[in-house]
C-alpha positions as CSV (number, residue, x, y, z in Angstrom):
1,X,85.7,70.0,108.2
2,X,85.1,71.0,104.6
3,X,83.3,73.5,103.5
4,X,82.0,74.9,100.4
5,X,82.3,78.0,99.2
6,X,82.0,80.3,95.8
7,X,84.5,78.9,93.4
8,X,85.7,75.6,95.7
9,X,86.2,74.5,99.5
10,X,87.9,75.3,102.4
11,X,89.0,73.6,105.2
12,X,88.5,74.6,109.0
13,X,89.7,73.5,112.0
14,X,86.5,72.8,113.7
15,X,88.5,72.9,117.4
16,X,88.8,76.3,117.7
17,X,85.1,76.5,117.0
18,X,82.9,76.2,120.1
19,X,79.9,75.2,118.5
20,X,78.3,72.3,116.6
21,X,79.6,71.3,112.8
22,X,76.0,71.8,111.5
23,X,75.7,75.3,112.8
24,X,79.0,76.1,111.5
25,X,77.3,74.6,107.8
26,X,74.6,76.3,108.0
27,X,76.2,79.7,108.3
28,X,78.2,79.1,105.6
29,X,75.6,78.3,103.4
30,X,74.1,81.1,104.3
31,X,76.9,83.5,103.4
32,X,77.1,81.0,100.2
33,X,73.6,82.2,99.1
34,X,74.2,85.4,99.9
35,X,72.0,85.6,102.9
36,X,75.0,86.1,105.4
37,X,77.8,88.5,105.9
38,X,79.3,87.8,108.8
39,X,79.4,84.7,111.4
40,X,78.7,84.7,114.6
41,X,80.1,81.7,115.9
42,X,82.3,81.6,118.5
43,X,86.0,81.1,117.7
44,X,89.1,80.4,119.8
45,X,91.8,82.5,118.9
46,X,95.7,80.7,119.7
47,X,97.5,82.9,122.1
48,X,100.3,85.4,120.5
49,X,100.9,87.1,117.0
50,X,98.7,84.3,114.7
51,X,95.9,85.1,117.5
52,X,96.1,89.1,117.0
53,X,96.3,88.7,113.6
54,X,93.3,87.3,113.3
55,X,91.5,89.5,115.5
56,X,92.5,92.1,112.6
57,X,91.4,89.4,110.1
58,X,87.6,89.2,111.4
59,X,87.4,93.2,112.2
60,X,87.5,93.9,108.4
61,X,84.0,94.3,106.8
62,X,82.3,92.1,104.3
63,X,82.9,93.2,100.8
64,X,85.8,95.2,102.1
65,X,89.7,94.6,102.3
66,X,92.6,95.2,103.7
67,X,96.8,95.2,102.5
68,X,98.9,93.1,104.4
69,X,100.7,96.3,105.2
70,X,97.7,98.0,106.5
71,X,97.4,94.9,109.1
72,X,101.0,95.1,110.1
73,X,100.9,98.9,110.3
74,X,97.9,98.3,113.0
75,X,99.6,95.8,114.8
76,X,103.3,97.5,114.9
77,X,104.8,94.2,112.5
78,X,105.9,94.3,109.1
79,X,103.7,92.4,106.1
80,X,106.0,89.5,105.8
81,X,104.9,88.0,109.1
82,X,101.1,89.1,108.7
83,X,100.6,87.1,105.6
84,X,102.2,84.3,106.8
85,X,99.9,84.5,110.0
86,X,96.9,84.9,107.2
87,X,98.3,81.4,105.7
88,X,98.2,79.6,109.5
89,X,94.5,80.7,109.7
90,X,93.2,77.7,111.0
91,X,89.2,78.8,110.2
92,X,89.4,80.4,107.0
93,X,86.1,82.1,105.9
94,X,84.8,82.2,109.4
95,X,88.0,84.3,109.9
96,X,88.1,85.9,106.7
97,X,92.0,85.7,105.5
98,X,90.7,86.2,101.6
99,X,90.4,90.1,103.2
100,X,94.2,90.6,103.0
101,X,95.4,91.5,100.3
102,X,98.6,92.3,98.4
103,X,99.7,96.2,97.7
104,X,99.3,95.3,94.5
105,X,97.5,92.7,93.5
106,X,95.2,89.9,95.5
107,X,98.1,88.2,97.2
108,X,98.4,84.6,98.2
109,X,95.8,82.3,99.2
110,X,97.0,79.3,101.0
111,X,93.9,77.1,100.9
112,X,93.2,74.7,97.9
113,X,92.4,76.9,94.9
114,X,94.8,79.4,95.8
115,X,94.8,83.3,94.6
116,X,91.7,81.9,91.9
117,X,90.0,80.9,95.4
118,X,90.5,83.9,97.0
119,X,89.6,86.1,94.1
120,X,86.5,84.2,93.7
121,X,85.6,85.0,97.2
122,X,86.3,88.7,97.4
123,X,84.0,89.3,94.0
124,X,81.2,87.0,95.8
125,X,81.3,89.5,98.5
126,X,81.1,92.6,95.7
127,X,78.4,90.9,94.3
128,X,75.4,93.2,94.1
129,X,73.6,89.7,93.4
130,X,74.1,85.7,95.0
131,X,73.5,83.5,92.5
132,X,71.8,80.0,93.7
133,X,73.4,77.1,92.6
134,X,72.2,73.7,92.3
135,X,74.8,72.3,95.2
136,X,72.7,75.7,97.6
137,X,69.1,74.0,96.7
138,X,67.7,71.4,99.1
139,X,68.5,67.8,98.9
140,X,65.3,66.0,99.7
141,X,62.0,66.3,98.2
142,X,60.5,67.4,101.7
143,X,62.7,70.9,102.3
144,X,65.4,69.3,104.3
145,X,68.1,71.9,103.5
146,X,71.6,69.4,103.9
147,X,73.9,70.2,101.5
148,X,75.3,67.5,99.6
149,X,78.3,69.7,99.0
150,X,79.7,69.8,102.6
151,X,81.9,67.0,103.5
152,X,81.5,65.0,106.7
153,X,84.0,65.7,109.4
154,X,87.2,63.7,108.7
């Protein structure tokens, strides 16, 4: 499923999501608008390190971040295998990978968009104001609130 976000899309893996694609779009219009920081969808992590890194992924705070050493340091592993963990994500956003960052800089990003993607992100969630765009406003004269800018599943 693809979802829009500030500055582009992002693709989840809807299977490790136990519940239905139009919640899952509505919560991320919500944190689109500005009206949600966190999800609370349930999501299936895969057994072993990918799984334990993102259970460090969706501890970190909205608006706050986290070095790829600080993650490692947590779970007793070096960076290197953290952010390529981050880039197996398989539900960006709703696990927040654009969180980890680089020592010194923002790092990689390896949805479409890249590093611009994640940046983009990251200052949404500093924002001290959302603004609306016209893909957030409702489709349909009568209030129906689909978003246009969501793809269908595949």
């Amino acid at each position: 499923m693809t979802l829009t976000v500030p500055g582009g899309e992002l693709v989840v893996d809807a299977a490790y999501v136990d519940a239905p694609t139009d919640e899952i779009r509505r919560q991320a219009r919500e944190y689109r608008t500005g009206s949600r920081e966190s999800f609370d969808l349930p999501v299936r992590y895969p057994d072993g390190f990918l799984g334990r890194v993102m259970g460090a992924m969706a501890a970190i705070p909205y608006g706050e971040t986290r070095t790829y050493g600080d993650v490692a340091a947590d779970l007793g592993n070096a960076p290197q295998p953290v952010g390529a963990a981050c880039g197996r994500n398989p539900v960006p956003l709703l696990v927040p990978c654009h969180r980890v960052v680089a020592a010194d800089g923002v790092g990689g990003f390896s949805a479409a968009g890249g590093p611009a993607l994640k940046r983009r992100l990251l200052d949404h969630e500093r924002s001290e104001s959302v603004q609306t765009t016209l893909a957030d406003a409702p489709t349909r004269a009568d209030g129906d609130d689909t978003d246009a800018g969501d793809r269908p599943d595949p």
